[in-house]
mmJSON file of the N, C-alpha and C atoms, coordinates in Angstrom:
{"data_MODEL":{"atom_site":{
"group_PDB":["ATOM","ATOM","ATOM","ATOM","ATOM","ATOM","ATOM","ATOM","ATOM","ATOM","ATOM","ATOM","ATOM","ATOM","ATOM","ATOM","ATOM","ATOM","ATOM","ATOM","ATOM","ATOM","ATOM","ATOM","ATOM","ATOM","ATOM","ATOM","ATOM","ATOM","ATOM","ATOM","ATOM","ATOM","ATOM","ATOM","ATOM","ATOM","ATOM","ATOM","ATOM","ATOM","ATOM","ATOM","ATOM","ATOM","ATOM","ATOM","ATOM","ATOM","ATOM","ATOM","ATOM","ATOM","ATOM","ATOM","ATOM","ATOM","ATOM","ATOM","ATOM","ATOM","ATOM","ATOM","ATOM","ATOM","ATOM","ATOM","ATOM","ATOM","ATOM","ATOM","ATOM","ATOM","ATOM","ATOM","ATOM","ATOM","ATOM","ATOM","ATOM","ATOM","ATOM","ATOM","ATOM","ATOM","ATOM","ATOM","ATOM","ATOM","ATOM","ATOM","ATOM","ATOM","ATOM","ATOM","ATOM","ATOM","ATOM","ATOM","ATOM","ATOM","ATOM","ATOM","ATOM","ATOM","ATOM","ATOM","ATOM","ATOM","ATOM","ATOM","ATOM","ATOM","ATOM","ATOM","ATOM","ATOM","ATOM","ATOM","ATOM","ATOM","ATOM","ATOM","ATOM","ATOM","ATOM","ATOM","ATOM","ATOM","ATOM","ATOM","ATOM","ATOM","ATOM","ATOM","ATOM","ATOM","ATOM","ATOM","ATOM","ATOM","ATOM","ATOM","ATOM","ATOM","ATOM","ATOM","ATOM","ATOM","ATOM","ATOM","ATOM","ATOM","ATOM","ATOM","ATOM","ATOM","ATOM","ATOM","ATOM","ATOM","ATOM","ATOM","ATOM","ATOM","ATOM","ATOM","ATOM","ATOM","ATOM","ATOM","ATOM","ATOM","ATOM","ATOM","ATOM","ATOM","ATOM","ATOM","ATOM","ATOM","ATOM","ATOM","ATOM","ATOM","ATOM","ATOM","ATOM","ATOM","ATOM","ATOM","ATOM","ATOM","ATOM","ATOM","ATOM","ATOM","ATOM","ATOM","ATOM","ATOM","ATOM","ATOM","ATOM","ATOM","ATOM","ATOM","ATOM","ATOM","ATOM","ATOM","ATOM","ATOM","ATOM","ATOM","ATOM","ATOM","ATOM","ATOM","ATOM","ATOM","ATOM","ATOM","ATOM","ATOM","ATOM","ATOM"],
"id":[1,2,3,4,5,6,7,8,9,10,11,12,13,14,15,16,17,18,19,20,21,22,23,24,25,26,27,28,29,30,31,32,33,34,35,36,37,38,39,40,41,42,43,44,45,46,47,48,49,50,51,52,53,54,55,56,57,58,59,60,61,62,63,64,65,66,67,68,69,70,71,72,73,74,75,76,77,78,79,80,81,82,83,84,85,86,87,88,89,90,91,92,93,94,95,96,97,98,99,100,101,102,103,104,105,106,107,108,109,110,111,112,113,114,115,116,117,118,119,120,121,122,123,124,125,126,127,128,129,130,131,132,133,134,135,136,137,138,139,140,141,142,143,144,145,146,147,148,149,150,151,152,153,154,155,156,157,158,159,160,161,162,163,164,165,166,167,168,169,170,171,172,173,174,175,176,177,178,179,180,181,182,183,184,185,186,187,188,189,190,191,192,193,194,195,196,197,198,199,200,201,202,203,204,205,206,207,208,209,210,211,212,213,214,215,216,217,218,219,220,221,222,223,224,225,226,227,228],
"type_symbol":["N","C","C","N","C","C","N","C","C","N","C","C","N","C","C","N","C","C","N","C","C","N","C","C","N","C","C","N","C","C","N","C","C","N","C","C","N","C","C","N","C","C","N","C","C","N","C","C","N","C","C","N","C","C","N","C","C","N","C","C","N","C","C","N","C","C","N","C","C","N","C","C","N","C","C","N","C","C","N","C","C","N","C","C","N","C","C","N","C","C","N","C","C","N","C","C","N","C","C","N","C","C","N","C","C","N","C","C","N","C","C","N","C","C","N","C","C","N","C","C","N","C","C","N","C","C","N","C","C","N","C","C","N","C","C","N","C","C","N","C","C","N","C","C","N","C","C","N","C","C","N","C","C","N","C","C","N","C","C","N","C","C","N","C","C","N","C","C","N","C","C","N","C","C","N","C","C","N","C","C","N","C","C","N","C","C","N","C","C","N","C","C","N","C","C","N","C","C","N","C","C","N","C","C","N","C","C","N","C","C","N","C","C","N","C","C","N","C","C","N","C","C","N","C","C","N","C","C"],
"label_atom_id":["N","CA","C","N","CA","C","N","CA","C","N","CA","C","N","CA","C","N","CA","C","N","CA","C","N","CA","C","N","CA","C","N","CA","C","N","CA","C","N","CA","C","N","CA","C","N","CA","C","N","CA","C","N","CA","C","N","CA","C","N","CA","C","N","CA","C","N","CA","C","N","CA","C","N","CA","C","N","CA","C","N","CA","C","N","CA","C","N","CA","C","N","CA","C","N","CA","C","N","CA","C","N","CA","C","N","CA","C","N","CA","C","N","CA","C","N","CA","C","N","CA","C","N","CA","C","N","CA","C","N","CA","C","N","CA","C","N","CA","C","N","CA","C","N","CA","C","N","CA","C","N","CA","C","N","CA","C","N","CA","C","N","CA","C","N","CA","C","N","CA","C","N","CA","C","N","CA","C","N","CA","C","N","CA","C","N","CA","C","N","CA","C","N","CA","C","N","CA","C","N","CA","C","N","CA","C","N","CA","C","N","CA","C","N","CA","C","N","CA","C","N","CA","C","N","CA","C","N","CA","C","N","CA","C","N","CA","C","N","CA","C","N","CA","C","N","CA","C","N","CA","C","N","CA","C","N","CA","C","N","CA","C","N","CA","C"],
"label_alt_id":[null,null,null,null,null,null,null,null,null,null,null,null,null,null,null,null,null,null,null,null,null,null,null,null,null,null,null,null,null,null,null,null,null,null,null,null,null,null,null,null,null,null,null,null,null,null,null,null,null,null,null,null,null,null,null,null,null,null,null,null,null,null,null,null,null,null,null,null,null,null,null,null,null,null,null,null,null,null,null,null,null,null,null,null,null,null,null,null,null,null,null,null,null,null,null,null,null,null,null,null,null,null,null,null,null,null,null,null,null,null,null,null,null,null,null,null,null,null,null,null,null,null,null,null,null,null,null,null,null,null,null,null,null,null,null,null,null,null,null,null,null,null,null,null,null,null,null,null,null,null,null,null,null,null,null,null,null,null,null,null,null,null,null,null,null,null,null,null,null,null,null,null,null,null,null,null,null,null,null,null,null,null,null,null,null,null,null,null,null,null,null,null,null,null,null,null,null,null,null,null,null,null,null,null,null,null,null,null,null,null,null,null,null,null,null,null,null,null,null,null,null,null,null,null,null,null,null,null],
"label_comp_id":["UNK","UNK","UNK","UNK","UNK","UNK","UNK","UNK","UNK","UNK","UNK","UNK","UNK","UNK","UNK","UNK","UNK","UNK","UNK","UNK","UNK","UNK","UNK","UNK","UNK","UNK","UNK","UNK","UNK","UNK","UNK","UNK","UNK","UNK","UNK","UNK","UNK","UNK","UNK","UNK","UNK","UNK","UNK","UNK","UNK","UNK","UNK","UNK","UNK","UNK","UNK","UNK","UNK","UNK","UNK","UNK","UNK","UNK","UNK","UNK","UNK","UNK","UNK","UNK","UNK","UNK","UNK","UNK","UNK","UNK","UNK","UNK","UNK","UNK","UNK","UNK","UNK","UNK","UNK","UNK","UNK","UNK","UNK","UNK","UNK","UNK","UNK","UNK","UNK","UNK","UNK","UNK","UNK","UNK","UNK","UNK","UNK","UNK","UNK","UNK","UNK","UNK","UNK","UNK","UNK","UNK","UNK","UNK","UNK","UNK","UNK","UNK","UNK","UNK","UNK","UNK","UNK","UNK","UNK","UNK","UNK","UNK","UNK","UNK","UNK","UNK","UNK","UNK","UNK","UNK","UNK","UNK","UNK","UNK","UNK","UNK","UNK","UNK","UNK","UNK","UNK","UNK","UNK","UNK","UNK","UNK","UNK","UNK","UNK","UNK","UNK","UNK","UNK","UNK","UNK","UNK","UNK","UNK","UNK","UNK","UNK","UNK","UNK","UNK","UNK","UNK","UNK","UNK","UNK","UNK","UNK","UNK","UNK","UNK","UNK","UNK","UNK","UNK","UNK","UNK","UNK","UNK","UNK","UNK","UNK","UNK","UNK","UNK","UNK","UNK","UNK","UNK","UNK","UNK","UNK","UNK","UNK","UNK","UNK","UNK","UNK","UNK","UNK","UNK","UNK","UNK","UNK","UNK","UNK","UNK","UNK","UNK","UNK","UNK","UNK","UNK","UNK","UNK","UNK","UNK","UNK","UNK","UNK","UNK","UNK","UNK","UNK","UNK"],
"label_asym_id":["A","A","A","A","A","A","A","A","A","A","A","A","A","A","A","A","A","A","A","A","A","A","A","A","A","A","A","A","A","A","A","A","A","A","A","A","A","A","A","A","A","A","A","A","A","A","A","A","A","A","A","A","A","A","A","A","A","A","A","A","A","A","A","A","A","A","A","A","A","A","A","A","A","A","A","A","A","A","A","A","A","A","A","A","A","A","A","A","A","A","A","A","A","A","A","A","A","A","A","A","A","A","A","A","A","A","A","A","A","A","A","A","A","A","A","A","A","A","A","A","A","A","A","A","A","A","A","A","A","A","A","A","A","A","A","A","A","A","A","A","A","A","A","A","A","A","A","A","A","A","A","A","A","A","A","A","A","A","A","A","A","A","A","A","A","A","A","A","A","A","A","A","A","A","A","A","A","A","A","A","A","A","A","A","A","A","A","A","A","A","A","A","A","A","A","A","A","A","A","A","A","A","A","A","A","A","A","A","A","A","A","A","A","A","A","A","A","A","A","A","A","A","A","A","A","A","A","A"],
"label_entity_id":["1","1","1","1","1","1","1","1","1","1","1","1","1","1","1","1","1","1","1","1","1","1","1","1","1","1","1","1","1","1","1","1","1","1","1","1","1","1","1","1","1","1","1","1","1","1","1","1","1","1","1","1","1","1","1","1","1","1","1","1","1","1","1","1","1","1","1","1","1","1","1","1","1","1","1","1","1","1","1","1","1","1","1","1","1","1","1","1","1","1","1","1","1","1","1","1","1","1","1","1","1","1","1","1","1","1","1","1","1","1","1","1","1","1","1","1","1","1","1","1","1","1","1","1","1","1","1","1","1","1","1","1","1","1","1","1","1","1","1","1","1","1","1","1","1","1","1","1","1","1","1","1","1","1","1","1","1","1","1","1","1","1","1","1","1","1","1","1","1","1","1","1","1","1","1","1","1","1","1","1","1","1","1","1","1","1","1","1","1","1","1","1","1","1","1","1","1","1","1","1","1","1","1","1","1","1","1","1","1","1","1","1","1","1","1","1","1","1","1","1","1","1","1","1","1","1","1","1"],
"label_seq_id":[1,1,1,2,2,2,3,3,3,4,4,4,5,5,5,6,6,6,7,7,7,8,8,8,9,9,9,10,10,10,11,11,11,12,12,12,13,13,13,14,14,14,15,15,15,16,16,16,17,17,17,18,18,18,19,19,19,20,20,20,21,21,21,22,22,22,23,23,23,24,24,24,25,25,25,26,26,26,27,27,27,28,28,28,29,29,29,30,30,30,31,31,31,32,32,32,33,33,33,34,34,34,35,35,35,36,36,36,37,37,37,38,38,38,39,39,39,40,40,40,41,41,41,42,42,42,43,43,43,44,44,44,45,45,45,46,46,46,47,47,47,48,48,48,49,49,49,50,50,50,51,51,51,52,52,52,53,53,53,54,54,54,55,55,55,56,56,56,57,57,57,58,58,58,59,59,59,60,60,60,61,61,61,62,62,62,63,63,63,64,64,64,65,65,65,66,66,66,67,67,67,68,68,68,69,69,69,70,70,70,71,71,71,72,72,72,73,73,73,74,74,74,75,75,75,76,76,76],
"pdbx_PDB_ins_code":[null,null,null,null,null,null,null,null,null,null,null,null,null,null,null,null,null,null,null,null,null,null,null,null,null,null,null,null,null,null,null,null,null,null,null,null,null,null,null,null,null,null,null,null,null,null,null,null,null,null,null,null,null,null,null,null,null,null,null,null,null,null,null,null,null,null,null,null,null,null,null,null,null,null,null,null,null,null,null,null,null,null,null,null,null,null,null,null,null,null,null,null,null,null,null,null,null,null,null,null,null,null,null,null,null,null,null,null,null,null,null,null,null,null,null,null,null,null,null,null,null,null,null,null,null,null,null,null,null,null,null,null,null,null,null,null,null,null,null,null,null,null,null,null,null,null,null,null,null,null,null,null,null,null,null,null,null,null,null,null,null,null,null,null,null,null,null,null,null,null,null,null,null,null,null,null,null,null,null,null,null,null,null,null,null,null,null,null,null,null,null,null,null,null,null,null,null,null,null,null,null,null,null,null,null,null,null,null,null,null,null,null,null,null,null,null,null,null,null,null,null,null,null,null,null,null,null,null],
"Cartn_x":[-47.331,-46.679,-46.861,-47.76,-47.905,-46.618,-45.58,-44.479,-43.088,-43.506,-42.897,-42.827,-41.243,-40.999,-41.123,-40.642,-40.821,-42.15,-43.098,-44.848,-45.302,-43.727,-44.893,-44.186,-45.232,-44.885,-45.179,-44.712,-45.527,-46.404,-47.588,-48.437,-48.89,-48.739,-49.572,-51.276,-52.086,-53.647,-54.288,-54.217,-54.653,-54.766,-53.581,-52.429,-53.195,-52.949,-54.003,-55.304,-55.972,-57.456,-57.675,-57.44,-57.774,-57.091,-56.53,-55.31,-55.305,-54.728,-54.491,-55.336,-56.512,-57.736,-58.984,-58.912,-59.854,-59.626,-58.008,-57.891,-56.609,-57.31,-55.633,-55.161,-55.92,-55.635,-53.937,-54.37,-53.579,-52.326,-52.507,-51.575,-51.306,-51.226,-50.716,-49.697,-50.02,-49.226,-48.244,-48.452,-47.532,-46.383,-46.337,-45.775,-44.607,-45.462,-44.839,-43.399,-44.152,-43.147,-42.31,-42.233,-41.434,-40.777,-41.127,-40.415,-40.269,-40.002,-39.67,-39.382,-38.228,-37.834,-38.669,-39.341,-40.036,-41.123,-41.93,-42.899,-42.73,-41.836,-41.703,-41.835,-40.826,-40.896,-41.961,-42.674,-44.199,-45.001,-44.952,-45.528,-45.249,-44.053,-43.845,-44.474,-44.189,-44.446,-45.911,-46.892,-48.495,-48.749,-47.661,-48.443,-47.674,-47.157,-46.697,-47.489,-48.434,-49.208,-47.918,-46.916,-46.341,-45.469,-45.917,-45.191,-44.737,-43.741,-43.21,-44.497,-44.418,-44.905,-44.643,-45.108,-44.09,-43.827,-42.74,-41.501,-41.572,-42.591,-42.568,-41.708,-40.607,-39.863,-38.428,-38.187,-37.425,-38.24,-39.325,-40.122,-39.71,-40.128,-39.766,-38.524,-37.629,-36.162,-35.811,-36.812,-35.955,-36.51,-38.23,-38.662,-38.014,-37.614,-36.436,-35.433,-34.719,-33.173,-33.392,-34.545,-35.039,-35.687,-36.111,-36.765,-35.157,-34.35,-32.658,-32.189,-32.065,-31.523,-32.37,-33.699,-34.154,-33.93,-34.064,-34.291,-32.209,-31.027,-30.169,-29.863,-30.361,-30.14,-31.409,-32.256,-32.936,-32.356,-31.712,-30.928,-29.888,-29.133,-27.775,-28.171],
"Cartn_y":[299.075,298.925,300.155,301.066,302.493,303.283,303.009,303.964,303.107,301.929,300.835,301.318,301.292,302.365,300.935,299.495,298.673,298.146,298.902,298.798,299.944,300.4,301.785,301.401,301.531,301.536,302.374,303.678,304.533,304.118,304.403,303.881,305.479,305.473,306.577,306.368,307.343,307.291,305.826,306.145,304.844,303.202,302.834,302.16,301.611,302.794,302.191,302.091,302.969,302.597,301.794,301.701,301.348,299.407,299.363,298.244,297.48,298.224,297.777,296.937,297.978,298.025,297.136,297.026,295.896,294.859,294.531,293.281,292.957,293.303,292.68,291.51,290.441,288.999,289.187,289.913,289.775,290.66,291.966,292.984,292.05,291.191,290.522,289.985,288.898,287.479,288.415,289.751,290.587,290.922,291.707,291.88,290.971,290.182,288.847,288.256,288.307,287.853,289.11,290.363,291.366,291.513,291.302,292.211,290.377,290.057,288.83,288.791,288.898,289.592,290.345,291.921,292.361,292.157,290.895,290.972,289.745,288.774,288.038,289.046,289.969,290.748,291.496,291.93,292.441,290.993,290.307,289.128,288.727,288.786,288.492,289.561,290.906,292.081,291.748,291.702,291.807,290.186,289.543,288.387,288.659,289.336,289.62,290.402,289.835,290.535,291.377,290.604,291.089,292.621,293.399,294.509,295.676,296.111,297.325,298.983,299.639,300.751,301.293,302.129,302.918,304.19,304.414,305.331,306.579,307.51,308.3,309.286,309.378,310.646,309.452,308.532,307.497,307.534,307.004,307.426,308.338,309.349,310.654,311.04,310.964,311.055,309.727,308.331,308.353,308.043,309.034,309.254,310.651,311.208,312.408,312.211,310.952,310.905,309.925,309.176,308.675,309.896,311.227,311.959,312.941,312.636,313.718,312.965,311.691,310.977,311.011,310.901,311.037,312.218,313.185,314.813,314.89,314.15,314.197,313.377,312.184,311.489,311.974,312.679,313.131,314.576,315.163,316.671,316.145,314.934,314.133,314.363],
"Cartn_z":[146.15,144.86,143.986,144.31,143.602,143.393,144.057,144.275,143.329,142.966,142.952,141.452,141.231,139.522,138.671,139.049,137.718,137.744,138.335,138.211,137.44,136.55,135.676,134.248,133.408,131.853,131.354,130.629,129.98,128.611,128.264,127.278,126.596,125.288,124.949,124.994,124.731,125.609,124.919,123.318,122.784,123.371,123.478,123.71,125.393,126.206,127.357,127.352,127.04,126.903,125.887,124.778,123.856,123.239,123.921,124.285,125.696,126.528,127.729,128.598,128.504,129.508,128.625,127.144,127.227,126.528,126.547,126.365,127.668,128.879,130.125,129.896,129.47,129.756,128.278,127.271,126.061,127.095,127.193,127.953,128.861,129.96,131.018,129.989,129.187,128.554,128.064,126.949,126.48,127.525,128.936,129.225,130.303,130.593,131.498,130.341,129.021,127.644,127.717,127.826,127.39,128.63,129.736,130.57,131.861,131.384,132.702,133.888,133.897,135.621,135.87,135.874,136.073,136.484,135.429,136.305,137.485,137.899,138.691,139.87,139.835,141.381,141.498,140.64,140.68,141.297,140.629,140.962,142.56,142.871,144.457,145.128,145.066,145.374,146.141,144.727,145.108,145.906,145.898,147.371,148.336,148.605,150.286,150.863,152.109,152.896,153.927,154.195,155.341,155.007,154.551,154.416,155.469,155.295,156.504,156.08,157.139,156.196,155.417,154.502,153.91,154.158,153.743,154.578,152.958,153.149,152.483,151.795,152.684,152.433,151.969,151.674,151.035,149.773,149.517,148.38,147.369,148.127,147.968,147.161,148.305,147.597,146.076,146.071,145.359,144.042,143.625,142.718,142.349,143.016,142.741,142.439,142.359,142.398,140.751,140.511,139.041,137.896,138.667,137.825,137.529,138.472,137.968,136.626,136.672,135.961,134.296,134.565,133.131,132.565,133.173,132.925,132.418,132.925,132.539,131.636,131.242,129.908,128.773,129.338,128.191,127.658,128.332,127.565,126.921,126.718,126.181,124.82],
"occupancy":[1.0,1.0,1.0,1.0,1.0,1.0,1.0,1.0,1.0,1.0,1.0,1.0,1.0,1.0,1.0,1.0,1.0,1.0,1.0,1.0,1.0,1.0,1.0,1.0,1.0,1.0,1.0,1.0,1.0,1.0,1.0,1.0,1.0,1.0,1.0,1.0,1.0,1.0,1.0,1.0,1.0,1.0,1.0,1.0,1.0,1.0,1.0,1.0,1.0,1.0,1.0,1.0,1.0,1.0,1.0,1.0,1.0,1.0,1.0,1.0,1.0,1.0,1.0,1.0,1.0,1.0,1.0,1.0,1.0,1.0,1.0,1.0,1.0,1.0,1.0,1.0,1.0,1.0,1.0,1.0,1.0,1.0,1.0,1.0,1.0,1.0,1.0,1.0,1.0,1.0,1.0,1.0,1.0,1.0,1.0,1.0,1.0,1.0,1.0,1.0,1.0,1.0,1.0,1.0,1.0,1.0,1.0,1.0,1.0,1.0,1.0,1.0,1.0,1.0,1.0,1.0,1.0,1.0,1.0,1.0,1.0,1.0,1.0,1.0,1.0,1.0,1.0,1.0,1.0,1.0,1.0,1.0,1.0,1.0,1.0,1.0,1.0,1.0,1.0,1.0,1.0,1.0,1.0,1.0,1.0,1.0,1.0,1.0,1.0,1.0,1.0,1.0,1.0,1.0,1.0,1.0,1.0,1.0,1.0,1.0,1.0,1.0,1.0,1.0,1.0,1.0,1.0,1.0,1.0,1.0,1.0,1.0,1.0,1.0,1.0,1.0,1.0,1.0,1.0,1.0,1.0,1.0,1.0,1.0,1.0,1.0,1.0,1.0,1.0,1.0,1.0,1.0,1.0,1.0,1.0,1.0,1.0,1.0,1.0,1.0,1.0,1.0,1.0,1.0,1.0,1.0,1.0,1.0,1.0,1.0,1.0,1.0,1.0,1.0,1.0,1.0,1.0,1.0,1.0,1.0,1.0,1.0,1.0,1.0,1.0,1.0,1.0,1.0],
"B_iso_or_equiv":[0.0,0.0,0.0,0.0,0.0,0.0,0.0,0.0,0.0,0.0,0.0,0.0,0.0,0.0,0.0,0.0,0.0,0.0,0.0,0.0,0.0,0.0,0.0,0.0,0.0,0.0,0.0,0.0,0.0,0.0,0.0,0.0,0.0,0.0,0.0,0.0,0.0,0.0,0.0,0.0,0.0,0.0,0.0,0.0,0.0,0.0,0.0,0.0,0.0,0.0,0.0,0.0,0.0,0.0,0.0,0.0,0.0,0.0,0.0,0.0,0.0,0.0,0.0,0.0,0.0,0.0,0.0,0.0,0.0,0.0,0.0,0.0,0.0,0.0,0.0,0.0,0.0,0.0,0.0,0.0,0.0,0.0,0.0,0.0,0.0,0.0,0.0,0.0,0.0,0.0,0.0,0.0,0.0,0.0,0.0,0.0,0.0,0.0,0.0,0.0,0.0,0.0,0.0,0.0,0.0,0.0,0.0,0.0,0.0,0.0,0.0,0.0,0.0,0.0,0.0,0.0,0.0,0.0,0.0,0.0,0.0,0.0,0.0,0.0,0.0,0.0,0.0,0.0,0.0,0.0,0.0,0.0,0.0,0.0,0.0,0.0,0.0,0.0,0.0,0.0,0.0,0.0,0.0,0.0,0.0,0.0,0.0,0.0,0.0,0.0,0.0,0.0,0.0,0.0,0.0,0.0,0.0,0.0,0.0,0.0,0.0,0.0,0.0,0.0,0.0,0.0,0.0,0.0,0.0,0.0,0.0,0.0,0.0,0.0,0.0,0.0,0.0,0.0,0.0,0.0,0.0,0.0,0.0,0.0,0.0,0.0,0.0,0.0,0.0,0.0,0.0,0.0,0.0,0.0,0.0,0.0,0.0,0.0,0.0,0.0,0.0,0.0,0.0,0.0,0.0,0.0,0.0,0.0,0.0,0.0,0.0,0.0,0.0,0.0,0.0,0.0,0.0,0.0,0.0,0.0,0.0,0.0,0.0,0.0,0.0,0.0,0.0,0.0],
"pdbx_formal_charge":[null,null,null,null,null,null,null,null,null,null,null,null,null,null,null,null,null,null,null,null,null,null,null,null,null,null,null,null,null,null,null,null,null,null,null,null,null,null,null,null,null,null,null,null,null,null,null,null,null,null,null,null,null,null,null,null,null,null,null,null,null,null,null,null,null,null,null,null,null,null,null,null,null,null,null,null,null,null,null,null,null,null,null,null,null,null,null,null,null,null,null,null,null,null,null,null,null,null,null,null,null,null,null,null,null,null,null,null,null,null,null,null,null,null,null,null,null,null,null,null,null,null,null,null,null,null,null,null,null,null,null,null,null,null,null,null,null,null,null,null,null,null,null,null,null,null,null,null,null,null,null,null,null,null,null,null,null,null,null,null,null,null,null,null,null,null,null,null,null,null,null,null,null,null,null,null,null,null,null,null,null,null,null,null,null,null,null,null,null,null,null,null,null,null,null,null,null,null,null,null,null,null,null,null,null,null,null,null,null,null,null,null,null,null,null,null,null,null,null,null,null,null,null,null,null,null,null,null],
"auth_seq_id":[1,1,1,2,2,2,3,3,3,4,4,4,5,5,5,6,6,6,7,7,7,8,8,8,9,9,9,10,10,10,11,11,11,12,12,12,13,13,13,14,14,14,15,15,15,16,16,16,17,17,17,18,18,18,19,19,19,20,20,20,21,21,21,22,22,22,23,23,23,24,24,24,25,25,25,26,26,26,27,27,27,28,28,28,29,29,29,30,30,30,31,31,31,32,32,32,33,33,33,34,34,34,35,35,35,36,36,36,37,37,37,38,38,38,39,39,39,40,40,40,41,41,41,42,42,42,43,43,43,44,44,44,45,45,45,46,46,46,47,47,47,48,48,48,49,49,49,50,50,50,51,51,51,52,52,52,53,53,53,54,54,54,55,55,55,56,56,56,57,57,57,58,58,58,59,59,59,60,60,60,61,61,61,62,62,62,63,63,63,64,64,64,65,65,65,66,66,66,67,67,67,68,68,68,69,69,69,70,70,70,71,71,71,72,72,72,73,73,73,74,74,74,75,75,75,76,76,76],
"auth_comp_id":["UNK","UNK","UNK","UNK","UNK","UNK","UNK","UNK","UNK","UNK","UNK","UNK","UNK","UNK","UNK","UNK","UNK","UNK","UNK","UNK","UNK","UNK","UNK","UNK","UNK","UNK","UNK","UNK","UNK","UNK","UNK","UNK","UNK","UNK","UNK","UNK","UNK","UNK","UNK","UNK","UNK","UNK","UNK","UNK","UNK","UNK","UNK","UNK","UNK","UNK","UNK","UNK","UNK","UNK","UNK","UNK","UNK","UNK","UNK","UNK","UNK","UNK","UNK","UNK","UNK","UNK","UNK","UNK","UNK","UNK","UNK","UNK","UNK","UNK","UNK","UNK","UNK","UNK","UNK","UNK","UNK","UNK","UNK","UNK","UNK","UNK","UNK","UNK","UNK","UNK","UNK","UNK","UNK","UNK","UNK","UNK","UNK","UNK","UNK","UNK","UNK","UNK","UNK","UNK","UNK","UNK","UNK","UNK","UNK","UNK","UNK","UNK","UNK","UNK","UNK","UNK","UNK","UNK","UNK","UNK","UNK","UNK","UNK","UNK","UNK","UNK","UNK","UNK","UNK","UNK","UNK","UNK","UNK","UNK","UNK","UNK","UNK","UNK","UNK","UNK","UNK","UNK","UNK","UNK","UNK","UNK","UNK","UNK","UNK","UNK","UNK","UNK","UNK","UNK","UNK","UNK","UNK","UNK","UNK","UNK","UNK","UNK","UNK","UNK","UNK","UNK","UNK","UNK","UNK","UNK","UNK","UNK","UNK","UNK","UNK","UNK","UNK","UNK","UNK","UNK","UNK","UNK","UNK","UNK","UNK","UNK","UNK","UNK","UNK","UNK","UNK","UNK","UNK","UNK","UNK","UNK","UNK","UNK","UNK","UNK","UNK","UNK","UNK","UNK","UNK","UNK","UNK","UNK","UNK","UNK","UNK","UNK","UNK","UNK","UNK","UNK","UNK","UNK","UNK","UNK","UNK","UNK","UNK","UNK","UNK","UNK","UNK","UNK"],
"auth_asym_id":["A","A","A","A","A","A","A","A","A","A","A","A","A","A","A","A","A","A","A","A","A","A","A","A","A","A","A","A","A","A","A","A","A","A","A","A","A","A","A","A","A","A","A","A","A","A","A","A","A","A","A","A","A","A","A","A","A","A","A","A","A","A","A","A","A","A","A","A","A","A","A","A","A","A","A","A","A","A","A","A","A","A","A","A","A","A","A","A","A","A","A","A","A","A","A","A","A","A","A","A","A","A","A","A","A","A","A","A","A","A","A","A","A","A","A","A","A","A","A","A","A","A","A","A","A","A","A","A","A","A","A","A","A","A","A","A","A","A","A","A","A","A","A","A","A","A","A","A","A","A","A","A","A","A","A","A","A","A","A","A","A","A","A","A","A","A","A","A","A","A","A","A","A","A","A","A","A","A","A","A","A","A","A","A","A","A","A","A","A","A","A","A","A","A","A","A","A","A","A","A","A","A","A","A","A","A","A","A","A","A","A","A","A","A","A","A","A","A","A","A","A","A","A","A","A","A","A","A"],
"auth_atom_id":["N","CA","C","N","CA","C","N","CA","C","N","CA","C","N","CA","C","N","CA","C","N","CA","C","N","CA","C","N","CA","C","N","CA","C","N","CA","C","N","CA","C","N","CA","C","N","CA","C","N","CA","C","N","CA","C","N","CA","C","N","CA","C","N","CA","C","N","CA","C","N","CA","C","N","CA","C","N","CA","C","N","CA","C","N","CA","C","N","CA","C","N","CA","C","N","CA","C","N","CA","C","N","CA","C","N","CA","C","N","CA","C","N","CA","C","N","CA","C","N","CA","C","N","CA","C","N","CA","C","N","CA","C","N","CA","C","N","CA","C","N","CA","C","N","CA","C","N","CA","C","N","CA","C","N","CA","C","N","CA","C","N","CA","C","N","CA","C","N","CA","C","N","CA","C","N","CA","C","N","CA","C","N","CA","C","N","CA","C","N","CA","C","N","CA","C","N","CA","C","N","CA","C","N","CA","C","N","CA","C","N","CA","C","N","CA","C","N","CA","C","N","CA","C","N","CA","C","N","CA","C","N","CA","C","N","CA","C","N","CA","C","N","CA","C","N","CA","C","N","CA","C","N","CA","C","N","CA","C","N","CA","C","N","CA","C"],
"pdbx_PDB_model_num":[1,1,1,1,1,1,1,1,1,1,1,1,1,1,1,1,1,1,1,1,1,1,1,1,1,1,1,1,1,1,1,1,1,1,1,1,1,1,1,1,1,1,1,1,1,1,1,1,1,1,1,1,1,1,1,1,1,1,1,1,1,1,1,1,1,1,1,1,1,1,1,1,1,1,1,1,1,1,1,1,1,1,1,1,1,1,1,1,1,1,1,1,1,1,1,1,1,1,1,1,1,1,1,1,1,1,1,1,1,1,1,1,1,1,1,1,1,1,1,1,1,1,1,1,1,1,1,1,1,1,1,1,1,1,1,1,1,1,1,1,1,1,1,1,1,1,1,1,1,1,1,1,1,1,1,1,1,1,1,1,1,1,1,1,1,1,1,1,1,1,1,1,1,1,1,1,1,1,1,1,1,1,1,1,1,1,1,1,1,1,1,1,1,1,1,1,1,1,1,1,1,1,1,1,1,1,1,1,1,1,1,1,1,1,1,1,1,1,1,1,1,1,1,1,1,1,1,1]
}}}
């Protein structure tokens, strides 16, 4: 799930340390409420033992093909 883009939220430093990390139980309920779908398939995600390997260079390409897209709606 490391590679897994709706398993990333950006937090400024505060925000995670200071927030995130010592209150999770509050940060869990917060985001399960904000982001729903999201975390269901996170939620399925982390109970499937049966996983394929992972296929790095798919990875690869398509944290590259998400980092084109920000880098082009962020110059807009």
């Amino acid at each position: 799930m490391q590679y897994e883009l709706d398993n990333l939220k950006t937090l400024c430093v505060g925000c995670h340390i200071y927030w995130w990390h010592k209150n999770p139980i509050e940060a869990t309920e917060w985001f399960k409420a904000t982001f729903p779908e999201r975390y269901k398939k996170l939620k399925a995600m982390s109970q499937n033992t049966n996983l394929p390997p992972l296929n790095y260079e798919a990875i690869k390409k398509t944290l590259e093909k998400a980092i084109k897209k920000y880098e082009k709606n962020s110059s807009q």
